[in-house]
KOLNUKOL-200785 format. One record per residue (C-alpha): residue number from 1; residue in one letter; x, y, z. Coordinates in steps of 0.05 Angstrom, whole numbers, plus 32768, in hexadecimal, padded with zeros to 4 digits. Each point is the difference from the previous one (the first is absolute). Layout:
+-----+---+------+------+------+
:   k : r :   px :   py :   pz :
+-----+---+------+------+------+
: NUM : a :    X :    Y :    Z :
...
+-----+---+------+------+------+
This chain:
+-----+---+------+------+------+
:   k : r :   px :   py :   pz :
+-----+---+------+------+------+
:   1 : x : 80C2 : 7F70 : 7E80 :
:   2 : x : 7FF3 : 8044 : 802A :
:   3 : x : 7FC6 : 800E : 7FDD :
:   4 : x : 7FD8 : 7FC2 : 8019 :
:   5 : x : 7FF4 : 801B : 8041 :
:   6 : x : 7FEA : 803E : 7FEA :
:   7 : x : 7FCF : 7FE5 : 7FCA :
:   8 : x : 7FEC : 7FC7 : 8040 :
:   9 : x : 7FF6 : 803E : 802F :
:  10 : x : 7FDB : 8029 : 7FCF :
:  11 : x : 7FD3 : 7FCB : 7FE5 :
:  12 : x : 7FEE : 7FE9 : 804D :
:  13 : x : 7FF8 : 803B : 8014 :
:  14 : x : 7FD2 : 8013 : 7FCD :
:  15 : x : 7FC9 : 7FCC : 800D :
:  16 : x : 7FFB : 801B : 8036 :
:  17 : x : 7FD4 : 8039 : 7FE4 :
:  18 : x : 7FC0 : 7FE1 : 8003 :
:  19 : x : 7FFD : 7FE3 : 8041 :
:  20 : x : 7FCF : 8008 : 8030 :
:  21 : x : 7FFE : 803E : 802C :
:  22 : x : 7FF7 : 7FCB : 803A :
:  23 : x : 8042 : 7FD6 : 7FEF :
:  24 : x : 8022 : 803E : 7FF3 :
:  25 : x : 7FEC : 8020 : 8045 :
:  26 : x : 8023 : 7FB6 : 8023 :
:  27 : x : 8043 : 800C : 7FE0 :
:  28 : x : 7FF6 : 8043 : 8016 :
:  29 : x : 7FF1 : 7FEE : 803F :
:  30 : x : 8039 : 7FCE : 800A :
:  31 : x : 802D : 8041 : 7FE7 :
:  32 : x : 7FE5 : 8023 : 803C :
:  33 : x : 800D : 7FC9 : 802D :
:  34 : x : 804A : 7FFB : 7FE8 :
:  35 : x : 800A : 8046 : 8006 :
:  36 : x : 7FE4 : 7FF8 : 804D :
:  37 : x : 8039 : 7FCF : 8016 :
:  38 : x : 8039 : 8016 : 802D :
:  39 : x : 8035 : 7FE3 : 802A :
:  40 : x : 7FF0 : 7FBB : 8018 :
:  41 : x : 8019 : 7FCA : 801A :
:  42 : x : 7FEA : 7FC4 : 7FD7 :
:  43 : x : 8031 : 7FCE : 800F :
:  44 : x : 7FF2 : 7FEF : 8052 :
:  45 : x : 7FB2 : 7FEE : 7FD7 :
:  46 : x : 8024 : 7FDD : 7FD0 :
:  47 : x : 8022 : 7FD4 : 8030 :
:  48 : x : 7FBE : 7FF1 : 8031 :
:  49 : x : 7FD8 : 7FEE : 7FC5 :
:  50 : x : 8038 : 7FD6 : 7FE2 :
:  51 : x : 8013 : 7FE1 : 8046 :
:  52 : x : 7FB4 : 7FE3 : 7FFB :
:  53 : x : 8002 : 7FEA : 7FBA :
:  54 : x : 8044 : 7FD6 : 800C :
:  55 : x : 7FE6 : 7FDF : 803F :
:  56 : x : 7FC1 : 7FED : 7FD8 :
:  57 : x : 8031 : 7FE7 : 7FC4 :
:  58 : x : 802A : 7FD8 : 8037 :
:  59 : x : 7FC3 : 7FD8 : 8015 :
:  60 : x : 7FE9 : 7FF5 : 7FB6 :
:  61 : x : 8053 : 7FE7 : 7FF0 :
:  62 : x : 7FEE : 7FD4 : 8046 :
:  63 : x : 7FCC : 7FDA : 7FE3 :
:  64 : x : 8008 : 7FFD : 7FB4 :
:  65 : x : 8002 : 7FBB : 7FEC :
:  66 : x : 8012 : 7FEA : 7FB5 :
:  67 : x : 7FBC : 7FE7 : 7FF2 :
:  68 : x : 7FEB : 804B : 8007 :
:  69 : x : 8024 : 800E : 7FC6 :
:  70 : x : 7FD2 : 7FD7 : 7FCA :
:  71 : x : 7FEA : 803D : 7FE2 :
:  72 : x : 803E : 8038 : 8011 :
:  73 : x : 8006 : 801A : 7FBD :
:  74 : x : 7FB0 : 7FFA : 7FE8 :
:  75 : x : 8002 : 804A : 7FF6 :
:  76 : x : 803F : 802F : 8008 :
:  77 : x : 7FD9 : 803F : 7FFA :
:  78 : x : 7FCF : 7FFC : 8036 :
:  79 : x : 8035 : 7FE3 : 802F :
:  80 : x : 802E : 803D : 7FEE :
:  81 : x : 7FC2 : 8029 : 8008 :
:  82 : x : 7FFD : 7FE8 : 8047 :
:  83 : x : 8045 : 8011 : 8016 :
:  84 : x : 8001 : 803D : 7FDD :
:  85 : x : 7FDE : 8026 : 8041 :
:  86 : x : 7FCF : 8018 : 7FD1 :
:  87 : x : 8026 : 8038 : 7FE3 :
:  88 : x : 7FF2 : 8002 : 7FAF :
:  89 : x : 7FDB : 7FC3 : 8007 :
:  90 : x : 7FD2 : 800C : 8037 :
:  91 : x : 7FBE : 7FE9 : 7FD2 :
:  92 : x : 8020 : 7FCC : 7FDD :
:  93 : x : 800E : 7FDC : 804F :
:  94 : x : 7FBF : 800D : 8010 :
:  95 : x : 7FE3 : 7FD4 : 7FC8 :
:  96 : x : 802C : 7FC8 : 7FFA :
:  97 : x : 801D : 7FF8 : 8050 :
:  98 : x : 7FBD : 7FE2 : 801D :
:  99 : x : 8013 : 7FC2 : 7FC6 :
: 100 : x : 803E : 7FFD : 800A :
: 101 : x : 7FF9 : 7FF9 : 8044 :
: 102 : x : 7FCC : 7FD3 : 7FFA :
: 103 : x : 801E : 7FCC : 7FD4 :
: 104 : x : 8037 : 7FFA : 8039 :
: 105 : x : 803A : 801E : 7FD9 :
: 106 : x : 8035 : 8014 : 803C :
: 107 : x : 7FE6 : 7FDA : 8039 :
: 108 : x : 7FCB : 7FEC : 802F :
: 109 : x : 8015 : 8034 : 8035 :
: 110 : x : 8009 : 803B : 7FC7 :
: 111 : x : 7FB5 : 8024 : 8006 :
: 112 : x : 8016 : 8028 : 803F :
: 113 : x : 8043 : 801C : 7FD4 :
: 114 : x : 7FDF : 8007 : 7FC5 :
: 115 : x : 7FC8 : 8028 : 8019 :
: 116 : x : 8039 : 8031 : 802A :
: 117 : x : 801E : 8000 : 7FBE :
: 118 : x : 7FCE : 801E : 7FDD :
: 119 : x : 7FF8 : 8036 : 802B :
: 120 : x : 804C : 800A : 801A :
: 121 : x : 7FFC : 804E : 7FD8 :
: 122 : x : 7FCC : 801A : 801A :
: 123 : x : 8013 : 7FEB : 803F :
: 124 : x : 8041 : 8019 : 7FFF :
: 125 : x : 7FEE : 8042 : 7FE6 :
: 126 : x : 7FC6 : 8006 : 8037 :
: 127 : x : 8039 : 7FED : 8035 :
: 128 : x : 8020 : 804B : 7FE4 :
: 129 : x : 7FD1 : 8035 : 7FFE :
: 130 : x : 7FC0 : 800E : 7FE7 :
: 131 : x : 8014 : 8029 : 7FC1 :
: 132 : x : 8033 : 7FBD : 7FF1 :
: 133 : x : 7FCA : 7FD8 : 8004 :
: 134 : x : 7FC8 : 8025 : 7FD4 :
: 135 : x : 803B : 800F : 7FCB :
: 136 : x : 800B : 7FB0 : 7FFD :
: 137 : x : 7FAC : 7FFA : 7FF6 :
: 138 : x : 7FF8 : 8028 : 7FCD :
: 139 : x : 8046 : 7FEB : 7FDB :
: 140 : x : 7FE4 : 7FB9 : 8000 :
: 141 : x : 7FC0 : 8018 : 7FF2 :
: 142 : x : 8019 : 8025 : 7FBE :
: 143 : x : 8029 : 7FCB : 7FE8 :
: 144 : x : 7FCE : 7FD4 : 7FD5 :
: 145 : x : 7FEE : 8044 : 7FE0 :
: 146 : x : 8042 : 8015 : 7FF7 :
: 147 : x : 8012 : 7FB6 : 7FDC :
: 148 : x : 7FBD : 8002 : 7FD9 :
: 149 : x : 801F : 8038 : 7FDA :
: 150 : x : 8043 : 7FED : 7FFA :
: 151 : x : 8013 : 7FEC : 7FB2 :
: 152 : x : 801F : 7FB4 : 7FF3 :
: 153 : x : 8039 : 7FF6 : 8025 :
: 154 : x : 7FFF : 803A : 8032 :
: 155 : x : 8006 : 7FF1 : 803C :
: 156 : x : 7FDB : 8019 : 8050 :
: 157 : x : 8048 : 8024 : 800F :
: 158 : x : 800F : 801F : 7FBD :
: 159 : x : 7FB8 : 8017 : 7FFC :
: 160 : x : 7FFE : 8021 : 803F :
: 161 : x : 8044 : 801F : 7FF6 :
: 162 : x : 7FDD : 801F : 7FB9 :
: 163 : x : 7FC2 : 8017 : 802A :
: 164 : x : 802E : 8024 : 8039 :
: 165 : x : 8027 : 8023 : 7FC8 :
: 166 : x : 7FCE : 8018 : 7FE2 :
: 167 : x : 7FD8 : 801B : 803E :
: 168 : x : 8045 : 801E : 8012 :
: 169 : x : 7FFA : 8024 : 7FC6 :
: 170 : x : 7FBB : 8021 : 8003 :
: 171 : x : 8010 : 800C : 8051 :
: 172 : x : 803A : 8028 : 7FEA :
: 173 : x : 7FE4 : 8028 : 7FCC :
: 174 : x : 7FC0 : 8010 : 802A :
: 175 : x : 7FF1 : 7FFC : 8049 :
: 176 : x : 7FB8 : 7FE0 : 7FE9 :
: 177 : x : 7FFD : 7FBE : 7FF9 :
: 178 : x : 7FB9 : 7FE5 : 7FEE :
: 179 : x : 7FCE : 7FDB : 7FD1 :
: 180 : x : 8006 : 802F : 7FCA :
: 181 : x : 804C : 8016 : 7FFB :
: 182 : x : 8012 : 7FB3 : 8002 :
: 183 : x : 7FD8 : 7FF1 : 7FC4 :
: 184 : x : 8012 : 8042 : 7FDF :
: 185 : x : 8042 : 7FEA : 8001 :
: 186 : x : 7FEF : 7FB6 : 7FF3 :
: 187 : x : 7FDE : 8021 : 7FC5 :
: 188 : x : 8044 : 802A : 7FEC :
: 189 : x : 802B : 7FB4 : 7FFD :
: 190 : x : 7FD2 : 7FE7 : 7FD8 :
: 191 : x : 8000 : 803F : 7FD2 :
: 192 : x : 8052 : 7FF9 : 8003 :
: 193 : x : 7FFF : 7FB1 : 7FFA :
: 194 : x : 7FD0 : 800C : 7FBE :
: 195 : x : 8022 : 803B : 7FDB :
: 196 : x : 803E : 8006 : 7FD5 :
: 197 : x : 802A : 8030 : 8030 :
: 198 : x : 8013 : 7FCF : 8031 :
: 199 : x : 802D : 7FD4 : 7FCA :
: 200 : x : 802A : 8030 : 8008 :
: 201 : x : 8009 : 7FF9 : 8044 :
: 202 : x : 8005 : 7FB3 : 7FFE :
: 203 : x : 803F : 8005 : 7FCA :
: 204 : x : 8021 : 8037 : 8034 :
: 205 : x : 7FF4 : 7FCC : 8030 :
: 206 : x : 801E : 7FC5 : 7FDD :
: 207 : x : 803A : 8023 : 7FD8 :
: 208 : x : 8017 : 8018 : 804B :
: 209 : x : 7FFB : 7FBF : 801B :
: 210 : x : 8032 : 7FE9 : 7FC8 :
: 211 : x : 803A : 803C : 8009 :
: 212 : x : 802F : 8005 : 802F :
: 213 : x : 7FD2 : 802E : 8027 :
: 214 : x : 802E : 8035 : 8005 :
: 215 : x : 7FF3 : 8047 : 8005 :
: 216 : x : 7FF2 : 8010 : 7FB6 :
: 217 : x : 7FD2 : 7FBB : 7FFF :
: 218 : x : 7FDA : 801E : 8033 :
: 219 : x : 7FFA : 8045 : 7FEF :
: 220 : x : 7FEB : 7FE2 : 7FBE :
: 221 : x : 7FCA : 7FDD : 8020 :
: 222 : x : 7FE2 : 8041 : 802D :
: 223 : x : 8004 : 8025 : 7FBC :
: 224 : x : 7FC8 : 7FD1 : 7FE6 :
: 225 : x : 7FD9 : 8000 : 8044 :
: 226 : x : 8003 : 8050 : 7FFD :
: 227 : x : 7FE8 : 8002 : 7FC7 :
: 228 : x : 7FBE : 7FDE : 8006 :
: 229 : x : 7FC5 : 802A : 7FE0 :
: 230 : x : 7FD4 : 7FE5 : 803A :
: 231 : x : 7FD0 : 8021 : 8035 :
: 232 : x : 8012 : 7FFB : 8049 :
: 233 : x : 7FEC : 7FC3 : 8018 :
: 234 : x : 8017 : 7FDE : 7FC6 :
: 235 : x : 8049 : 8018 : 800C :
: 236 : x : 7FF9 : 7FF0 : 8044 :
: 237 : x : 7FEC : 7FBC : 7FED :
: 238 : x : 802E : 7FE6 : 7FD6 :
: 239 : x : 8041 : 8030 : 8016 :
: 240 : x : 7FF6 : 7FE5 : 8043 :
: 241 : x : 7FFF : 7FB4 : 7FEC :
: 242 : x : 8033 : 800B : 7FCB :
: 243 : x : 8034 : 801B : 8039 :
: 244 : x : 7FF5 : 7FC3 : 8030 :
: 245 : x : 8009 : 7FD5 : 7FBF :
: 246 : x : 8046 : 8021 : 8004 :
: 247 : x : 8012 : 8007 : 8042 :
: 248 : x : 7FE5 : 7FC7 : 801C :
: 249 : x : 8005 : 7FC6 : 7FBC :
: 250 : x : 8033 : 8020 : 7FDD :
: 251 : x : 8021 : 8018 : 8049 :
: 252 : x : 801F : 8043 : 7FE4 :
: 253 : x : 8018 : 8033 : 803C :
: 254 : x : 7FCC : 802B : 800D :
: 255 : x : 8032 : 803B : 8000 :
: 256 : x : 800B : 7FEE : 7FC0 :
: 257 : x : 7FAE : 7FFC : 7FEE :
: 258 : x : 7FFA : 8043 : 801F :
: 259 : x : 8039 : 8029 : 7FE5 :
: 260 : x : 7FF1 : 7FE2 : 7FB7 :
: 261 : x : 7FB8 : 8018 : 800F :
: 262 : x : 8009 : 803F : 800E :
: 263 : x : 802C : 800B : 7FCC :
: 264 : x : 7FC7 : 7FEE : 7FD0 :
: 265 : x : 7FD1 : 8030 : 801C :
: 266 : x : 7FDB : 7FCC : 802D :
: 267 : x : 7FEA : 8022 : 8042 :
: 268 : x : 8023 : 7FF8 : 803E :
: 269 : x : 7FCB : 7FE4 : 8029 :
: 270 : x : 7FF2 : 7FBE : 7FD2 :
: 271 : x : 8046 : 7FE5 : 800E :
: 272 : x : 8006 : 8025 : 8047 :
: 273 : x : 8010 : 7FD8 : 803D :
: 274 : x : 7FB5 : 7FEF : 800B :
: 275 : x : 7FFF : 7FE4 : 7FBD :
: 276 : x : 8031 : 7FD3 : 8017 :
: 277 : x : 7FE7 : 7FF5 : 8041 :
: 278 : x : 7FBE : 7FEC : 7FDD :
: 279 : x : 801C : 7FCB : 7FD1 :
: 280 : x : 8029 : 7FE0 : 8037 :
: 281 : x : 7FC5 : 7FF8 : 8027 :
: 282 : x : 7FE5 : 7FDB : 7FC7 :
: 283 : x : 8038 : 7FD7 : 7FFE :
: 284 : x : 7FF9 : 7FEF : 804D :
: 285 : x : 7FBE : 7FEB : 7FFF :
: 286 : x : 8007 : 7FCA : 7FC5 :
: 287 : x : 8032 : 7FDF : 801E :
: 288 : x : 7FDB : 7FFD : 803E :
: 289 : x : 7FCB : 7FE2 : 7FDA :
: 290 : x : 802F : 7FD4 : 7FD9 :
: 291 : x : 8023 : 7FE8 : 8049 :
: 292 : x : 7FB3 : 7FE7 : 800C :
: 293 : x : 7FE2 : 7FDA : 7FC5 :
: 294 : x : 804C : 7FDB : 7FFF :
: 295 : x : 7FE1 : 7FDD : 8031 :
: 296 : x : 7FD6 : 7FD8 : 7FCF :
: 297 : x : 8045 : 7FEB : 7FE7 :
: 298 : x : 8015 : 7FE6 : 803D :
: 299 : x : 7FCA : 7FD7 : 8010 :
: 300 : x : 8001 : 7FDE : 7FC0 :
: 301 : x : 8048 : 7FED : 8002 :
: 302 : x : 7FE8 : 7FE3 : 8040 :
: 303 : x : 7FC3 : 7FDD : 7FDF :
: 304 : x : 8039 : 7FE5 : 7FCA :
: 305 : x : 8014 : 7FCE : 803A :
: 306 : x : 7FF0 : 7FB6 : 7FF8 :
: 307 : x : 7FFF : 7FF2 : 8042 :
: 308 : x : 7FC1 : 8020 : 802D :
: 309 : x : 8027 : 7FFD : 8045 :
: 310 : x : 8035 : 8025 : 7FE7 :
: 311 : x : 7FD9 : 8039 : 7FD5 :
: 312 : x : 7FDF : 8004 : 804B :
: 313 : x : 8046 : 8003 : 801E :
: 314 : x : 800F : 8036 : 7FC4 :
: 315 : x : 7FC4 : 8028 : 8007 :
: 316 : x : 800B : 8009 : 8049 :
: 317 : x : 8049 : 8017 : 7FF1 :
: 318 : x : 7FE7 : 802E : 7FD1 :
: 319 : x : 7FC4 : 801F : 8029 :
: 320 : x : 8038 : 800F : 8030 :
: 321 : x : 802E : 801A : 7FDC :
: 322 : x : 7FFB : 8014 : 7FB0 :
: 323 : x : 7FAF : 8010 : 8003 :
: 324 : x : 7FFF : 8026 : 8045 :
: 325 : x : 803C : 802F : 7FE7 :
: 326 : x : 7FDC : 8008 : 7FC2 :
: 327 : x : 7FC3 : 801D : 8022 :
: 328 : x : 802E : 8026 : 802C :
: 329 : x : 801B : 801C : 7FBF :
: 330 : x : 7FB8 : 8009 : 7FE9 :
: 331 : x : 7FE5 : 8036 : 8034 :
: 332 : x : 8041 : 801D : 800A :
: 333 : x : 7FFF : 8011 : 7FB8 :
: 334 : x : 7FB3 : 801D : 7FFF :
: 335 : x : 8026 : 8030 : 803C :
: 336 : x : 8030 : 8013 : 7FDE :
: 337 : x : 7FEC : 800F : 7FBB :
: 338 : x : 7FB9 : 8020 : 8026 :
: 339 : x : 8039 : 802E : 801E :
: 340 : x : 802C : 800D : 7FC3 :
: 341 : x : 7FBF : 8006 : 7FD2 :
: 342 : x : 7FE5 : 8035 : 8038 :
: 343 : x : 8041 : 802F : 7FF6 :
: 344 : x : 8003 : 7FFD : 7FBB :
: 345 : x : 7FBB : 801F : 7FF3 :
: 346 : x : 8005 : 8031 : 803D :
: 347 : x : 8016 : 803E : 7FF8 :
: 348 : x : 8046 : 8008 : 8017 :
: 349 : x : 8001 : 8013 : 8049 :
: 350 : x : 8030 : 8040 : 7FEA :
: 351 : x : 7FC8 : 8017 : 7FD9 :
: 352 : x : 7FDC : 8030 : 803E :
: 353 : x : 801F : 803C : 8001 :
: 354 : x : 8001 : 804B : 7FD7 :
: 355 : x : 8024 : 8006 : 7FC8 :
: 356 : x : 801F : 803A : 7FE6 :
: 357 : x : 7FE2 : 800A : 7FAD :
: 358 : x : 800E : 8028 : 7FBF :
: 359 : x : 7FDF : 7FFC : 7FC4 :
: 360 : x : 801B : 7FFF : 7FB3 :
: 361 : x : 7FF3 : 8034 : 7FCC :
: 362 : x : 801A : 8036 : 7FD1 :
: 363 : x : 8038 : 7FD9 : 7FF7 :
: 364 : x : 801D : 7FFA : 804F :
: 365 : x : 7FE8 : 7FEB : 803C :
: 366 : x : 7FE4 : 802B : 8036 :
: 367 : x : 8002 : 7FF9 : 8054 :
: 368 : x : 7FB4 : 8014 : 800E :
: 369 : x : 7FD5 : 7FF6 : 803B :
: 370 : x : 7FE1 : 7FC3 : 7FEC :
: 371 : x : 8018 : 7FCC : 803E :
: 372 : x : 7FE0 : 7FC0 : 8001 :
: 373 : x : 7FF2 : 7FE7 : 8049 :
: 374 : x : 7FE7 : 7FB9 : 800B :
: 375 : x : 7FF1 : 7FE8 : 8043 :
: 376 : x : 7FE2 : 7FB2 : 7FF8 :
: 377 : x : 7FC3 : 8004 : 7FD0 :
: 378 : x : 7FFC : 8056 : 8006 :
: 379 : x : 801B : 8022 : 7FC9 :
: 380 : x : 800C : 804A : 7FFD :
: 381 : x : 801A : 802F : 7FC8 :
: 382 : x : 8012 : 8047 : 800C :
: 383 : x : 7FE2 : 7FEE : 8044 :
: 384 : x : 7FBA : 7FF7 : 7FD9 :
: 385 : x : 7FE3 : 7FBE : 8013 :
: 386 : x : 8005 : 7FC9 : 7FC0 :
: 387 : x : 7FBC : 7FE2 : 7FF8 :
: 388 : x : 8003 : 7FB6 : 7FED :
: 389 : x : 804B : 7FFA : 7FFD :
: 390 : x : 800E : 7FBF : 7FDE :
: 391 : x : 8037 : 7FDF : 802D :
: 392 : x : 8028 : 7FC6 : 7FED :
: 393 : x : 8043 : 7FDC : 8002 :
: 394 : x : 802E : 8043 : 8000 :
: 395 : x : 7FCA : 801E : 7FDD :
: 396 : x : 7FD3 : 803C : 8007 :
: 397 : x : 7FC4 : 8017 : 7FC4 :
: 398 : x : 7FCF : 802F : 800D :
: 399 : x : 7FCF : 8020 : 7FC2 :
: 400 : x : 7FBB : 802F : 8001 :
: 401 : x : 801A : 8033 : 8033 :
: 402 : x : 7FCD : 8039 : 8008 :
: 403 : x : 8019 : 802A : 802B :
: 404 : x : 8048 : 8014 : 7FDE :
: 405 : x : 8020 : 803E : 7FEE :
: 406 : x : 804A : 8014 : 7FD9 :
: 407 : x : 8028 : 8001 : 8040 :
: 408 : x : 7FDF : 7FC8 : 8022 :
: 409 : x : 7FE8 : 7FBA : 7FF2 :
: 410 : x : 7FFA : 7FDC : 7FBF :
: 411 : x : 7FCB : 7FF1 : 7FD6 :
: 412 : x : 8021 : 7FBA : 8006 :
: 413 : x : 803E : 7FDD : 8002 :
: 414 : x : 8026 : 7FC6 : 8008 :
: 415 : x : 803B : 7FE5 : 802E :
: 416 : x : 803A : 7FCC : 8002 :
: 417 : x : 8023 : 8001 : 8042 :
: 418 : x : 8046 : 7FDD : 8003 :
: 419 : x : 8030 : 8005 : 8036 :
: 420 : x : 7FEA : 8050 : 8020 :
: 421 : x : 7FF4 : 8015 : 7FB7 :
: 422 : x : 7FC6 : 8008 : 7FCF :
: 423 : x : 7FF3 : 7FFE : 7FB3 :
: 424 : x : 7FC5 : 800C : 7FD9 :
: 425 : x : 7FD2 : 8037 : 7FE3 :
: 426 : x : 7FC2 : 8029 : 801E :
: 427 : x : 7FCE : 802C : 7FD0 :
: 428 : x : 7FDB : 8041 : 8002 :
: 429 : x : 7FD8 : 8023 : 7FDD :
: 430 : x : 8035 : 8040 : 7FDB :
: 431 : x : 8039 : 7FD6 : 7FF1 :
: 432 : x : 7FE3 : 7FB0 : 7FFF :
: 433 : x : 8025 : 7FC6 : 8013 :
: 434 : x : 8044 : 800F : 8017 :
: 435 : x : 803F : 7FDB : 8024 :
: 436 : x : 8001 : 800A : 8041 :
: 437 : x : 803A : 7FDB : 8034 :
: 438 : x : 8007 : 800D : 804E :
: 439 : x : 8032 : 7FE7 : 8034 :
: 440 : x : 7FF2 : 7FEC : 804C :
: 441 : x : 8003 : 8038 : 8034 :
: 442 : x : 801E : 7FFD : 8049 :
: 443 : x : 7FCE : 7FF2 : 8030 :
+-----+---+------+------+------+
């Protein structure tokens, strides 16, 4: 049902709470590091690296002999573990290869592959760039934390498709990302995951699922999602996982998401184009993940061979063919989804400019002199500098202003900029919080 990945998110998410500052700060870190990577070229690496593996696999497939294969299938796991290039199982190798290898499993002549084998990542990633390479450290790094968290049955990709959802969803509600907000909203899916609201969510959820998913199945749906009696982060927690349940599980149109949305009152900017862009990011980077650890797969069907001179005649096939374009596959999906996840919690490059604003009351609206000019992370109202405008994807908040007046800048306000055009509300101190909308001047 749709509701088990939201009560699987939730409840991971929410152990997530009382972890230490220091683990916290390494997924953070990692974050950064993904965030860092642009255009490469991974696959020329790819192909050096693998061009040495396969020659070393050629020699090992030269010299296997059937009495090498006494103990071939003495323990599956730590074999896999070996051919897996580390990825997801990196720890796991390093305890159980130096046995295996031992104890003869492959073949006389297999130290010199196994010990390239085990370090075939990192060396491909150092063969890129710098920032490739200390993205793939501290991904491997993480990993055993990441697992040591996971509940029953969850697996490295899932749970590190969870964790990028949910950092994607603090990074686009606030441009901080640290220690505290993590576990604040850690602390808010575990408040959700514990408290009777969220049934209500995970029947929307399933009863959609079952319909025809047509436009009154999925304007019933937003009606329950608007209608949440939660706090901020809450909503943005479980509106923003329920949406990629149905876009991305239940694979409704996202013009469809986002008209039925709006008609339920939902704002503009949680089913926006970034929102989109976000989730498919998301997307890109599990299967990337998923290409990888099918590796394990493959070298197990291989290990399923009786005979050891051909698995060694199969492995060598498969290093050259099925395993490197799976690590091709790999990096070029840590680029791309790196890129896709950048744009979706960027503000939209349209977003410089001045715009032209009026504000709502006594009934109408009125054209005042209230333009909003943005110029990167300088924001000016009424040409009166903002301080500590809030910027993030298509959004602008600023509150606390001192130095304001009737005809001139807010006491606060906040902005949704779509396509040249802006939508929300600003504040002062005679007539309170009112709506206030602008449109892109011509340079």
């Amino acid at each position: 049902m749709a509701s088990t990945d939201m009560i699987v998110y939730l409840n991971y998410m929410s152990t997530w709470e009382t972890e230490t500052d220091d683990n916290i700060s390494s997924l953070i870190s990692e974050q950064n590091l993904f965030l860092s990577l642009n255009d490469f070229d991974s696959d020329t690496a790819v192909d050096h690296q693998f061009q040495i593996v396969y020659d070393l696999a050629c020699e090992v497939r030269d010299h296997t002999i059937a009495e090498d294969a006494i103990q071939i299938s003495a323990d599956v796991a730590a074999v896999a573990a070996i051919w897996s290039f580390g990825l997801g199982m990196a720890a796991y190798a390093v305890l159980e290869a130096a046995a295996v290898i031992e104890s003869k499993v492959i073949s006389s002549k297999s130290h010199d592959l196994n010990e390239k084998l085990t370090s075939v990542d990192t060396d491909i990633a150092a063969s890129i760039n710098p920032s490739v390479n200390d993205y793939i450290a501290k991904y491997k790094a993480n990993n055993n934390l990441i697992n040591s968290k996971a509940p029953q049955g969850l697996d490295t990709r899932t749970c590190r498709s969870l964790l990028l959802q949910f950092i994607g969803t603090i990074q686009r509600d606030t441009p901080t990302l640290d220690v505290a907000t993590f576990k604040k909203y850690a602390e808010s899916a575990r408040i959700i995951y514990n408290g009777p609201e969220i049934g209500k969510v995970y029947d929307a959820l399933d009863t959609l699922n079952l319909s025809a998913k047509g436009d009154a199945d999925v304007l019933k749906f937003m009606g329950v999602i608007a209608g949440l009696d939660y706090p901020k982060s809450y909503l943005s927690i479980v509106r923003n996982f329920a949406f990629a349940i149905a876009y991305q599980r239940m694979n409704i149109a996202r013009d469809v998401l986002k008209a039925q949305a709006e008609q339920a009152g939902i704002p503009v900017e949680e089913v926006g184009v970034s929102a989109f862009k976000a989730m498919d990011s998301f997307g890109k980077f599990a299967a990337g993940v998923a290409i990888a650890m099918s590796v394990v797969d493959v070298v197990l069907n291989v290990i399923d061979i009786v005979d050891v001179v051909q698995q060694c005649k199969k492995m060598c096939d498969e290093l050259n063919g099925t395993i490197k374009d799976a690590y091709k596959s790999f990096f070029n999906g840590i680029k791309t989804s790196a890129q896709m996840y950048k744009a979706a919690i960027t503000p939209a490059a349209g977003i410089d400019g001045t715009y032209k604003t009026s504000v709502f009351y006594g009934g109408r609206w009125w054209d005042e002199s209230h333009p909003v000019q943005i110029q990167g992370a300088t924001v000016t109202v009424a040409g009166v500098a903002v301080t500590n405008p809030q910027l993030g994807a298509n959004t602008l908040a600023f509150s606390d202003q001192g130095n304001t007046d009737r005809g001139g800048k807010p006491l606060a306000g906040q902005l949704t900029f779509q396509d040249g055009s802006c939508n929300g509300w600003c504040q002062f101190s005679g007539e309170g919080r009112i709506d206030w909308r602008g449109s892109l001047m011509a340079a």
